[in-house]
C-alpha positions as CSV (number, residue, x, y, z in Angstrom):
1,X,86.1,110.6,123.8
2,X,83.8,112.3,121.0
3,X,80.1,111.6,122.2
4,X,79.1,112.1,118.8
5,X,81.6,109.0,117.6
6,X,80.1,105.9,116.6
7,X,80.3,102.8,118.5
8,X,82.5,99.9,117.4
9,X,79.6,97.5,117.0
10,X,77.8,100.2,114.8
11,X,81.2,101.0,112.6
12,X,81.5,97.0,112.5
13,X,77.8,97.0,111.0
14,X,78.0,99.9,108.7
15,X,81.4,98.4,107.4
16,X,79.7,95.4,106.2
17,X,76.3,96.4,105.4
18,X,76.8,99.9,103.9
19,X,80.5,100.3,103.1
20,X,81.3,97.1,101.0
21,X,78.6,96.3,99.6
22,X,76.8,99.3,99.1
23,X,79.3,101.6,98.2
24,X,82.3,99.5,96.9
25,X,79.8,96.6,95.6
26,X,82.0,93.9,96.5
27,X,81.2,90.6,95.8
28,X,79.2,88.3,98.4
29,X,82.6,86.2,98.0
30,X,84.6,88.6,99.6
31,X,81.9,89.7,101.9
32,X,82.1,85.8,103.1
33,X,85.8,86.2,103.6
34,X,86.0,89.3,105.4
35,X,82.7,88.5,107.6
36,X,85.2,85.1,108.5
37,X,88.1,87.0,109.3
38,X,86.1,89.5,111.8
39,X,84.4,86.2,113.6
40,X,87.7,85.2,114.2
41,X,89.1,88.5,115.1
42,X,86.5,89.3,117.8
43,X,86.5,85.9,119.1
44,X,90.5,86.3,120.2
45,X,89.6,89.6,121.3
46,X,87.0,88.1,123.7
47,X,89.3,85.2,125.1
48,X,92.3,88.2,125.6
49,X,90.6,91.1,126.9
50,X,87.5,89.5,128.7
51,X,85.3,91.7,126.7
52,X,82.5,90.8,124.6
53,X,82.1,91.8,120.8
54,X,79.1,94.6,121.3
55,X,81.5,96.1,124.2
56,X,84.6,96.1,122.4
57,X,85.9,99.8,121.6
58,X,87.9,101.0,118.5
59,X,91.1,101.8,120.6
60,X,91.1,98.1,121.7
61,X,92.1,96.9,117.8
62,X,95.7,97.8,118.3
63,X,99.0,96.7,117.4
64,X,99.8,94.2,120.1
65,X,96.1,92.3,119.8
66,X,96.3,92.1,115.7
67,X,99.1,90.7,115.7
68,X,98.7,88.1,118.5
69,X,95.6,87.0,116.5
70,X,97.6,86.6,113.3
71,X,100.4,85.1,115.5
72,X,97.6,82.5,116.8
73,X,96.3,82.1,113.0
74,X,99.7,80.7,111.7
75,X,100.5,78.8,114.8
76,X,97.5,77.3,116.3
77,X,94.9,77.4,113.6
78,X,97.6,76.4,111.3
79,X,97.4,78.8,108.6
80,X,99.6,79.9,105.9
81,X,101.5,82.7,105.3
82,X,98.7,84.1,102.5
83,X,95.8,83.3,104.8
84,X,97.5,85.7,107.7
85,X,97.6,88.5,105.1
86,X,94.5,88.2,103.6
87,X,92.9,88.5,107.6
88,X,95.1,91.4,107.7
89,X,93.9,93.0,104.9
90,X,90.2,92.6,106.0
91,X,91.5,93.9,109.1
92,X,93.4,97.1,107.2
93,X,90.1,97.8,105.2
94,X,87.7,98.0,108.2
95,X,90.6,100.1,109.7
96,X,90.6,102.9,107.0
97,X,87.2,103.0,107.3
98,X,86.8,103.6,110.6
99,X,89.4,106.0,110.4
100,X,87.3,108.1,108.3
101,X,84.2,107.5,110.4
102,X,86.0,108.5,114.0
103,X,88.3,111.0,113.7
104,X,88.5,110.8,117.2
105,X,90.5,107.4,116.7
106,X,92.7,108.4,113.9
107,X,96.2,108.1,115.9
108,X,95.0,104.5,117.2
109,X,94.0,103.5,113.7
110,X,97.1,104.9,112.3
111,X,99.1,102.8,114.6
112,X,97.3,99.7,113.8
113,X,97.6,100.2,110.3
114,X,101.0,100.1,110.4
115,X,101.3,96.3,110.9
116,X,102.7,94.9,107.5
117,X,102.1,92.0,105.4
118,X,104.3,89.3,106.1
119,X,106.6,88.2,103.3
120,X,106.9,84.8,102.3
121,X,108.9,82.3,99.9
122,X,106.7,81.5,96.6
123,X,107.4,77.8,96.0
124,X,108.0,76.6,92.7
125,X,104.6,76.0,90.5
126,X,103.6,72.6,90.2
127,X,102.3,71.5,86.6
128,X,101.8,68.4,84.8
129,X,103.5,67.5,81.5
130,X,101.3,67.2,78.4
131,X,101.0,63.2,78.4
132,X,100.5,63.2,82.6
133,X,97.4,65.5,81.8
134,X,96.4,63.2,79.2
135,X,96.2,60.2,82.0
136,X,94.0,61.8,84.0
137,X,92.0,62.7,81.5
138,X,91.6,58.8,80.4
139,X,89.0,58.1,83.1
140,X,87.2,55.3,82.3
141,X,83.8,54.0,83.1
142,X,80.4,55.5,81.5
143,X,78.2,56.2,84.5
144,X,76.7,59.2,85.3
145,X,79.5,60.8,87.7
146,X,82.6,59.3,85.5
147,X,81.2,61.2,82.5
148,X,80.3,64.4,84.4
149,X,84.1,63.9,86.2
150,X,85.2,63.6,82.8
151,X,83.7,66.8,81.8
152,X,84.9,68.6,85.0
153,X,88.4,67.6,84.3
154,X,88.1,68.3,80.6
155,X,87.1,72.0,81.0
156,X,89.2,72.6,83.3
157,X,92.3,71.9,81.3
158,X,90.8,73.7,78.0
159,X,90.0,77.1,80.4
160,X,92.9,77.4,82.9
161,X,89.7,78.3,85.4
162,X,89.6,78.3,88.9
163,X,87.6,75.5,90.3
164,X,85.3,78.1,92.2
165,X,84.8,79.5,88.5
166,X,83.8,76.1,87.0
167,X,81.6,75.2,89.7
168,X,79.4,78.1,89.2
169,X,78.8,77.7,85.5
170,X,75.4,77.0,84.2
171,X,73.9,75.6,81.3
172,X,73.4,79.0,80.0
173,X,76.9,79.6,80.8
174,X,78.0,77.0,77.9
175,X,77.8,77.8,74.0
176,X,78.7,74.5,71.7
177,X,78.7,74.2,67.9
178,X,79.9,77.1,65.5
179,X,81.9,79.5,68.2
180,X,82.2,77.1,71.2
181,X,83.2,78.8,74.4
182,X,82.1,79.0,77.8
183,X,81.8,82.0,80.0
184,X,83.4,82.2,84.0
185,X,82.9,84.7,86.0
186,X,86.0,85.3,87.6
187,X,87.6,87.6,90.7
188,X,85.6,90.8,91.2
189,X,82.8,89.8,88.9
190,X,84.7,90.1,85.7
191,X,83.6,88.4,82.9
192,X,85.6,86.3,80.2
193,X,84.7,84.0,77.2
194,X,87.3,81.1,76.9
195,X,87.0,79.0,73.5
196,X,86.7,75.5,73.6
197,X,88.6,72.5,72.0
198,X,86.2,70.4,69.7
199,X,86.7,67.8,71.9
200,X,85.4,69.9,74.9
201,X,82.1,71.2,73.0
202,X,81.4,67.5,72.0
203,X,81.8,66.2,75.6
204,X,79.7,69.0,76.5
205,X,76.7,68.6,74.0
206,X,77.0,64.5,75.2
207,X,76.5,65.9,78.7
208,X,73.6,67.7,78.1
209,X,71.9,65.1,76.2
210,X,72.5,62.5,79.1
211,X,70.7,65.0,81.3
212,X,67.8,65.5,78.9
213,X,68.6,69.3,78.1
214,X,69.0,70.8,81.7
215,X,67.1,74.3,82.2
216,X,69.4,76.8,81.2
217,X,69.6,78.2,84.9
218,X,70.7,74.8,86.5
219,X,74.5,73.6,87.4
220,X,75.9,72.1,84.3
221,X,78.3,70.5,86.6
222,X,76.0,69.3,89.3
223,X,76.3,67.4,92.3
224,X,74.1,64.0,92.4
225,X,71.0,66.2,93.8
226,X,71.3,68.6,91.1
227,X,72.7,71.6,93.2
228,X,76.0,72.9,92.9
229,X,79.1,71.2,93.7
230,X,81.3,72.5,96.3
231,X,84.8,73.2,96.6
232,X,85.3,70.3,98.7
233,X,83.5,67.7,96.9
234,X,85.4,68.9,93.4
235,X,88.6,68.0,94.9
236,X,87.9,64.8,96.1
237,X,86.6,63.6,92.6
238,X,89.5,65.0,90.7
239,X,91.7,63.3,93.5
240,X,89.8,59.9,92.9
241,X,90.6,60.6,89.0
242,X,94.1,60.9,89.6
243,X,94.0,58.3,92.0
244,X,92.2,55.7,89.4
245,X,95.1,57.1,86.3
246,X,97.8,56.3,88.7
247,X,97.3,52.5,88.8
248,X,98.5,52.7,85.2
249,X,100.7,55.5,85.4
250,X,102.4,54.7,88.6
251,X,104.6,58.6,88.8
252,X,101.4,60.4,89.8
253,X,101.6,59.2,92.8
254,X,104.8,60.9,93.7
255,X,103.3,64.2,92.4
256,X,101.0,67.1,94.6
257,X,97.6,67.5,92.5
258,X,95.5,69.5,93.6
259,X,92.5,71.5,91.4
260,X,94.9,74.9,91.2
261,X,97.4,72.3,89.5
262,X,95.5,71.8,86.9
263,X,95.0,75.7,85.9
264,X,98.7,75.8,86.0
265,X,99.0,73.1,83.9
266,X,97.3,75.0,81.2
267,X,99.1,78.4,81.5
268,X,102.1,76.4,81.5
269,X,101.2,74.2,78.2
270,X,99.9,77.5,76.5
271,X,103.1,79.3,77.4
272,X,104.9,76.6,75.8
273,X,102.9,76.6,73.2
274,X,104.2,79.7,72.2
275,X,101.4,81.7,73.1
276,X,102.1,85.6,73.9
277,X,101.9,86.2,78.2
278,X,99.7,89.0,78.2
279,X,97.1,86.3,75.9
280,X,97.5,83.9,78.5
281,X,96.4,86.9,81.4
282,X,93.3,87.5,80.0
283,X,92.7,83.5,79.4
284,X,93.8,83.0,83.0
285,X,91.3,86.2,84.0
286,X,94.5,87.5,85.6
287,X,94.2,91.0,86.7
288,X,97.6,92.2,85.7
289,X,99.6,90.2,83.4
290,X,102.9,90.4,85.9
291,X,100.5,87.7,87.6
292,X,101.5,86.0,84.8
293,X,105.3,86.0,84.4
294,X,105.3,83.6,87.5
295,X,105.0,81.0,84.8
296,X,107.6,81.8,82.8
297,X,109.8,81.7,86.1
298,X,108.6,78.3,86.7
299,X,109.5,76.9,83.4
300,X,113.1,75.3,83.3
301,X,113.1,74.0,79.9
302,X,112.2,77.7,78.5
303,X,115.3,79.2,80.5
304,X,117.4,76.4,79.3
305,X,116.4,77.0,75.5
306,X,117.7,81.1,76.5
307,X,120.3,80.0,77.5
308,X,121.3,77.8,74.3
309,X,120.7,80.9,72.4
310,X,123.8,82.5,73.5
311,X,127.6,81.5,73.0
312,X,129.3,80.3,75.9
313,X,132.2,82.7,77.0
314,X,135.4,80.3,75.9
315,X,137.9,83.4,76.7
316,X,140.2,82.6,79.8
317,X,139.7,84.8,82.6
318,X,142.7,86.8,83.6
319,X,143.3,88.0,87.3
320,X,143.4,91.6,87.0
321,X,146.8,93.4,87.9
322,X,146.9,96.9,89.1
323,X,149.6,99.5,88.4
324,X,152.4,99.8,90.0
325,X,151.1,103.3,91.4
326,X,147.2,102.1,92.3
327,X,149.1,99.2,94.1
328,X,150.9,101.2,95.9
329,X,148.0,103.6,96.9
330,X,146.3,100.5,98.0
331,X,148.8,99.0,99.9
332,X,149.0,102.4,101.7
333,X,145.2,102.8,103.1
């Protein structure tokens, strides 16, 4: 072994603190995600080969241990399919790194980075028709949480956002009156401005009167201390919204809804609105728009509306009868 090559615990270290966030920039998001799949990673790797983290080597990441621990994630842990490959992709990324950093390594890292992504069935998107939407929307009551739920669920539909993006706005975030839109920050720190309905900008200016003009740096969505909402506690309130429209509107219940659903929802509506794909992309904040052309897949009533564009064939089909000579030929092989 090269003296000179650096330890695993030291490539581990300068992966993190040099390599993606100094030199690629990524964002603390994604440092979170690939810091989790590493914990994980080395904690299999202590329970198979008996050795602690700081005494792990580079050659011990190969084949056979990755994918037992992305066996184990689907299996025991219960992960899905996406989970396993976004591990493996952290996994890849500190891989060609290190490859780069120990040449000495390069044939163990080249075999480890052969382990592919698993493929997996993309269920059908779940969205909610225009007048479902509309039920959740309904919530009733006037106290301080209904009307901020209210709001949550309102901007939602108008921005298509993720529910990490909403949660993350600020009062500064939010412009109402003459050009009402609100700003997300979206996947790799990339910025769009969505418009909002009238409806939205006049829920919002309510909102911030309730709260007596909020300093521009707070939550404008906030939990009942005044600090951020999570992930978790988003989903439980939009599930108590749906749960409260479903006494009225008992089909909800048979129906998945889930925070994601509601982003669908919009591309969906917008799509059937008649709105160009590659509009909806950049609404969405959608890297590419062939993200985007999963919606059109999704939508039966759209392929159904093709398909009533075009004649049916009437003609009666014919079974085909060969020459004589091509019969024979045939009949001779």
């Amino acid at each position: 072994m090269n003296s000179a090559a650096p330890s695993f615990p030291a490539l581990v270290q300068n992966f993190f603190t040099h390599y993606l966030v100094e030199q690629r920039a990524l964002s603390p998001c994604t440092v979170a995600a690939y810091r989790d799949a590493f914990m994980l990673l080395l904690n299999y790797a202590e329970r198979k080969l008996g050795k602690a983290p700081t005494k792990l080597l580079l050659a011990d990441l190969d084949p056979t241990l990755i994918l037992g621990f992305l066996d184990e994630l689907e299996t025991v842990r219960g992960n899905s399919v996406r989970t396993r490959n976004a591990r493996l992709a952290a996994i890849r990324s500190f891989l060609q790194f290190a490859s780069r950093s120990d040449v000495a390594h390069l044939h163990s890292t080249a075999k480890a980075l052969a382990v592919p992504m698993k493929r997996f069935d993309r269920p059908i998107l779940g969205y909610l028709s225009r007048e479902q939407m509309l039920y959740i929307l309904e919530l009733p009551g006037t106290s301080w949480i209904v009307e901020r739920d209210r709001l949550l669920l309102q901007l939602l539909y108008n921005t298509g956002a993720r529910i990490s993006e909403m949660l993350a706005v600020k009062v500064e975030n939010v412009v109402i009156g003459d050009g009402a839109c609100i700003h997300l920050m979206g996947k790799g720190r990339k910025q769009r401005s969505v418009p909002l309905w009238p409806v939205t900008s006049k829920l919002v200016s309510k909102w911030l009167v309730r709260n007596k003009h909020p300093p521009e740096k707070t939550p404008l969505l906030p939990a009942r201390g005044g600090s951020f909402m999570t992930r978790a506690n988003a989903s439980q309130r939009i599930a108590q919204a749906v749960k409260k429209a479903t006494e009225q509107h008992p089909e909800l219940a048979t129906i998945n809804i889930s925070p994601h659903t509601l982003r669908h929802t919009t591309a969906m509506h917008l799509l059937q609105a008649g709105v160009d794909i590659s509009v909806i992309a950049l609404w969405l904040g959608h890297e590419s728009p062939s993200t985007t052309h999963m919606y059109i897949e999704a939508d039966l009533k759209m392929k159904e509306q093709a398909l009533a564009r075009v004649q049916p064939a009437n003609t009666k089909l014919v079974r085909y009868q060969p020459p004589d000579a091509l019969s024979a030929f045939l009949h001779s092989l």
